[in-house]
C-alpha positions, 0 to 999 in steps of 0.5 A: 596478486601483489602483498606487501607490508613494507618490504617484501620477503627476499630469499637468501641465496643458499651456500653449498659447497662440497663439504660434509657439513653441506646437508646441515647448512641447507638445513639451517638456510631452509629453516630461516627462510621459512621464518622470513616468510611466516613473519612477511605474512604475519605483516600483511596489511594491504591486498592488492587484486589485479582486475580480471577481464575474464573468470577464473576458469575453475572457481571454488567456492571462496574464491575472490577475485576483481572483476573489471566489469567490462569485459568482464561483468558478473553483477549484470548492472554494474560496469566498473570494477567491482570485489566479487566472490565465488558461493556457487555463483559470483556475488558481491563482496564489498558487502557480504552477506548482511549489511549491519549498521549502527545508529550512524551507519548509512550505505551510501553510492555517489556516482560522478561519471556515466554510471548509476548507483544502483540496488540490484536485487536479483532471486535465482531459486527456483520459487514464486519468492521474490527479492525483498526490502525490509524496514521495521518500526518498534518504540524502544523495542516495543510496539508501533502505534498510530501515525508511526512511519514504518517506511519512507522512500524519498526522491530529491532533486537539487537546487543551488546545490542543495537537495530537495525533497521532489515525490515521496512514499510513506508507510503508515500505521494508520491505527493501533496495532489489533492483535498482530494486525497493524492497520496501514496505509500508503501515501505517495506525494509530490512536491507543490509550487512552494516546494513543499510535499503535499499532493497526495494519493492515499490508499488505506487498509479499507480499500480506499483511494484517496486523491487530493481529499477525493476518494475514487476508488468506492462509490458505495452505489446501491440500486433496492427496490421491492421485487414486484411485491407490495409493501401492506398493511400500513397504518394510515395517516403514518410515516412508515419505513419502506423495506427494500428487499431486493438489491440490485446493485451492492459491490460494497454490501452497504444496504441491509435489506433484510432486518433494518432497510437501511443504506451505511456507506463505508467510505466518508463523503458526500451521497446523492440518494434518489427515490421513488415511492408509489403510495396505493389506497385500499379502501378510499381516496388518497388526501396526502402522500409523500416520501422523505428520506431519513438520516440517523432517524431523523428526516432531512429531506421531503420528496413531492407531496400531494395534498387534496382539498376533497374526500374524492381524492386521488386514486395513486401517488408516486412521490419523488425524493433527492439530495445531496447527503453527507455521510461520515462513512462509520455510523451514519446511515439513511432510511426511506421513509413514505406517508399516506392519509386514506379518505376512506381511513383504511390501511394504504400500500406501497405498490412493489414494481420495481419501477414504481418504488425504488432507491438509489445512492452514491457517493459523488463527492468529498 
């Protein structure tokens, strides 16, 4: 190790001769010598460490030493040389423990040879913890709100030696903070013809992901019926609503088949919904049947319609109904609507075998 701030601390060579007075003069020569060096090391203004090619063979906590960081490497991904120090263990010490910068500050790594700048994050505890990256958002010390960025990760690539902006991460706070929940989502882009970053993959905090105004991550798909029991007591010549009591398929809970029979997708988009109604007679023979779907109470769609031009009727009628429906994916919802005229003017039923009366929906589309 070399210190030097201008010229460094030469000793005077003592004079001893044989006289009685000698023991005070190496008095005198012990004295000025140790202020030469107080004052040499009061002056140091530059520290020079020759890089080792091996640790030290018995390191204290403290020690700083220069690793050559090829024959020796404490830090495994770095290969030249580097300032390490000893904390029970060899850590980097350009930047100590904490990093602090300032509205200016920006760490910075701009390799020129066969090396990569690198962020090497390594936990040694023996825990499931895992090493972290923390970006936080606040407004003049306050609150995030909708739309804010909380993180950007952004890769460049470079054109007539300027950089340009190739794929993305975002973090984003999708909606007002609710309590301490801050609603979120992550969008990842690349680039288009144009350069510009506008291909994106988003996943929201309700699950969904979205590809290009696509989702494909939520069907919302639901198969009801009505367990083998028959739906009676139904007015005649009146629309009445078809209660689905069994669900056969509902992964996102979106059809209530206990209170008000109705199917509220939760992701927007647009729906293919499908039925099949059986309409049954009690007394008479049926003049008129059909189902229809309803969307918000109101009907959008008829399915297959029987009319007879007799009083002697038909004995049964399955009516079919489908189409392509679009749902915002909040309030709107659809109802399964059925209707049956009785020669006879008596109540009518829906036939319940599940093959005979039943419902399903999906989303298929933006």
């Amino acid at each position: 190790m070399a210190i030097s701030s201008g010229p460094l601390y030469t000793p005077t060579p003592p004079t001893v001769a044989p006289q009685a007075e000698d023991t005070r003069n190496i008095t005198d020569w012990v004295q000025r010598e140790l202020y030469k060096i107080s004052t040499s090391l009061s002056a140091i203004s530059r520290l020079q460490l020759v890089a080792l090619s091996a640790p030290p063979k018995t390191p204290r906590d403290g020690l700083v030493a220069m690793a050559d960081g090829t024959n020796w490497k404490p830090l495994r991904l770095v290969t030249n040389e580097v300032l390490v120090t000893y904390r029970s263990g060899w850590v980097q010490s350009d930047l100590g423990k904490v990093w602090v910068a300032d509205d200016s500050g920006i760490l910075s790594g701009n390799a020129t040879g066969a090396s990569l700048p690198t962020i090497d994050l390594v936990n040694n505890t023996n825990d499931a913890g895992s090493s972290q990256i923390l970006s936080a958002k606040s407004r003049a010390g306050g609150n995030s709100v909708a739309a804010d960025n909380l993180f950007t990760l952004v890769g460049y690539g470079t054109v007539s030696a300027v950089h340009q902006p190739s794929a993305a991460m975002f973090l984003i706070q999708a909606a007002a903070n609710a309590g301490n929940n801050i609603p979120s989502k992550i969008i990842w882009q690349t680039s288009d013809a144009a350069g510009q970053l506008n291909h994106s993959l988003t996943f929201d905090n309700l699950g969904n992901l979205t590809l290009a105004g696509v989702i494909n991550s939520k069907t919302n798909f639901v198969s009801v019926d009505r367990n083998g029991v028959n739906q009676t007591g139904l007015a005649n010549n009146t629309l009445v609503k078809v209660h689905f009591t069994r669900k056969n398929s509902d992964v996102d809970g979106v059809f209530d088949a206990v209170t008000n029979f109705r199917y509220t997708p939760n992701v927007a988009g647009t729906y293919l919904i499908s039925t099949c109604i059986q309409s049954d007679p009690t007394a008479g023979n049926i003049l008129d049947a059909k189902a229809a779907i309803f969307k918000n109470g109101v009907e959008i769609l008829d399915g297959s319609e029987i009319v007879a031009v007799t009083a002697a009727g038909i004995t049964f009628w399955s009516s079919v109904a489908f189409g392509m429906v679009a749902m915002n994916g909040t309030t709107d919802f659809i109802e399964i609507f059925a209707f049956l005229q009785d020669s006879g003017g008596a109540n009518w039923e829906i036939q319940g075998s599940p093959a005979a009366t039943f419902m399903t929906a999906q989303r298929i589309g933006p």
